[in-house]
C-alpha positions as CSV (number, residue, x, y, z in Angstrom):
1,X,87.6,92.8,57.3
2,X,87.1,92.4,60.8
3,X,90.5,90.5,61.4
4,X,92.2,93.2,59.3
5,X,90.9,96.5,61.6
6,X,92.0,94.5,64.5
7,X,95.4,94.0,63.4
8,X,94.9,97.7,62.4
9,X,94.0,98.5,65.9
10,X,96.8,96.5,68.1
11,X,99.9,98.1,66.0
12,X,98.4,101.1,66.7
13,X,98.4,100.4,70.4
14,X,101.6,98.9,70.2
15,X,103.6,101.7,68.5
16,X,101.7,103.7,71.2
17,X,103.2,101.3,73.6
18,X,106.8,101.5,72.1
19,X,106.7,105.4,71.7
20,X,105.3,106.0,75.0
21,X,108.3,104.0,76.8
22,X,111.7,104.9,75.0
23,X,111.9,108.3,75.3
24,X,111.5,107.9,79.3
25,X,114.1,105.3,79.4
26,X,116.3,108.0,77.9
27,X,114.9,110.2,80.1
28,X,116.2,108.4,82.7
29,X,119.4,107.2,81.6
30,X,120.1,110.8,81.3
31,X,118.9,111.6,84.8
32,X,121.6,108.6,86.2
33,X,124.2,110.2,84.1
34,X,123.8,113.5,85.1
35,X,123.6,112.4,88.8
36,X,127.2,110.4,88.3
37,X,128.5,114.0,87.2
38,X,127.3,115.6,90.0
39,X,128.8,112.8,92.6
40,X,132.0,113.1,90.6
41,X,132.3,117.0,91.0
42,X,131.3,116.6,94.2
43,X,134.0,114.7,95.3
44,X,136.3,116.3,93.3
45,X,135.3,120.2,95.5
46,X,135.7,117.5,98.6
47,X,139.6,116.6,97.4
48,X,140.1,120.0,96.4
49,X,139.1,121.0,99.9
50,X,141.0,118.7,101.8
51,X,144.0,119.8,100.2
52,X,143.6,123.3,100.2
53,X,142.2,123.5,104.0
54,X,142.8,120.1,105.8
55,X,140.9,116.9,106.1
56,X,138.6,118.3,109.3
57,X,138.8,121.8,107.9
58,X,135.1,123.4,108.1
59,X,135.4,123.5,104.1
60,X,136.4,120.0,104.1
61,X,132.9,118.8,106.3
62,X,130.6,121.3,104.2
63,X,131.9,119.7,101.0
64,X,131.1,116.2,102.7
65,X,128.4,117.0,103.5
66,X,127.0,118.2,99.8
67,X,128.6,115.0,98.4
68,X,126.2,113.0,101.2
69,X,123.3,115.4,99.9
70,X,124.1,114.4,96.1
71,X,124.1,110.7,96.7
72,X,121.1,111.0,98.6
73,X,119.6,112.7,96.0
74,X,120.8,110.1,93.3
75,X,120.3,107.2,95.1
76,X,116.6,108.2,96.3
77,X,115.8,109.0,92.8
78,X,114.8,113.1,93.4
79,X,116.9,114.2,90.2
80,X,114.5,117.2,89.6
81,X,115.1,119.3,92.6
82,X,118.8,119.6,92.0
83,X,119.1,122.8,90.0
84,X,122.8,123.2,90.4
């Protein structure tokens, strides 16, 4: 009996285990994801500019510069404070 409750007791703790881990790999697979979109549009309002206003065009630096800000962001890992 005492072999069986500590089977009993490690597949608890390892569907614990298992439950407690995939949903923040998602989590964060989502969080990359969403920081390629935001690099992507970024760079995409940088082109935009650049065509519309010049390549050293004040539009042009701002939307370097936000493209700088999102891959700092991305690359440092501080996905939740970008509410945009």
């Amino acid at each position: 009996m005492l072999q069986k409750g500590k089977m009993v007791v490690s597949a608890v703790v390892l569907v614990m285990f298992l439950a407690g881990t995939v949903p923040v790999r998602a989590l964060v697979r989502d969080d990359d994801h969403k920081c390629e979109q935001r690099i992507h549009k970024a760079e995409d309002k940088l082109q935009n500019a650049i065509r519309k206003h010049g390549e050293h065009s004040r539009q042009a630096e701002q939307r370097r510069h936000e493209l700088e800000e999102a891959r700092e962001r991305c690359h440092h890992g501080d996905h939740d404070h970008d509410h945009r």
